[in-house]
N, C-alpha and C positions, 0 to 999 in steps of 0.2 A: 504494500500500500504506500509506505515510506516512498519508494523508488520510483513510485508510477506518478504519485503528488509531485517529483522534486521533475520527474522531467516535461510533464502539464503545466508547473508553474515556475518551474527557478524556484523552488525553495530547497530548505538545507534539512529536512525531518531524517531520524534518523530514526529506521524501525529498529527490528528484533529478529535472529534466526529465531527458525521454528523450535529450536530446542529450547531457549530463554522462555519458551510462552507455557504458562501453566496448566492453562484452561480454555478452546474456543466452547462458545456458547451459542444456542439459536434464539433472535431475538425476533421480536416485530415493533418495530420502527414506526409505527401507528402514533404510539403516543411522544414517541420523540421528536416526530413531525410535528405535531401538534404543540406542544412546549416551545418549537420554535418558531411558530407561527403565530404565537403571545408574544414571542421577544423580536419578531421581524426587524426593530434596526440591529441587531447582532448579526444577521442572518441574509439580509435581502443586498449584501453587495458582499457578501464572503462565497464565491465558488469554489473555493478548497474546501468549505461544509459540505457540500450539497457533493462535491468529488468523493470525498473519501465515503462520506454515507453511501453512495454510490456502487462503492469498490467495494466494500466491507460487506454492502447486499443487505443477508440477515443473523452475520455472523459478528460476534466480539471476540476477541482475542486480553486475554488476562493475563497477569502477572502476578505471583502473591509475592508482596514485600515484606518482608520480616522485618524485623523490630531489632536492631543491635543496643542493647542495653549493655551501658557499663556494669560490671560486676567488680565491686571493691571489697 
């Protein structure tokens, strides 16, 4: 997704190989459409939202971040 954004826009995103990803998940986009169609000036001149939604279809891709706690 990273690679397919950077060369549609000239930008610098930098993904993930597939082994770094924890979790893909099936989504539907119904209400995230929606949510950004309340915040339309976020949204209504950003095509790199509407690309990557795009690309991604109805699929997220996750990571679990752990928590490095100092132990003293």
């Amino acid at each position: 997704i990273a690679e397919q954004l950077n060369a549609d826009f000239g930008t610098c995103f930098v993904g993930r190989e597939d082994i770094e990803l924890d979790l893909c998940v099936t989504v539907n986009r119904d209400r995230q459409r929606e949510a950004i169609s309340v915040h339309s000036s976020q949204a209504v001149n950003n095509p790199i939202l509407w690309r990557r939604l795009d690309l991604l279809d109805d699929r997220e891709y996750l990571r679990c971040l752990r928590s490095q706690r100092r132990r003293d």
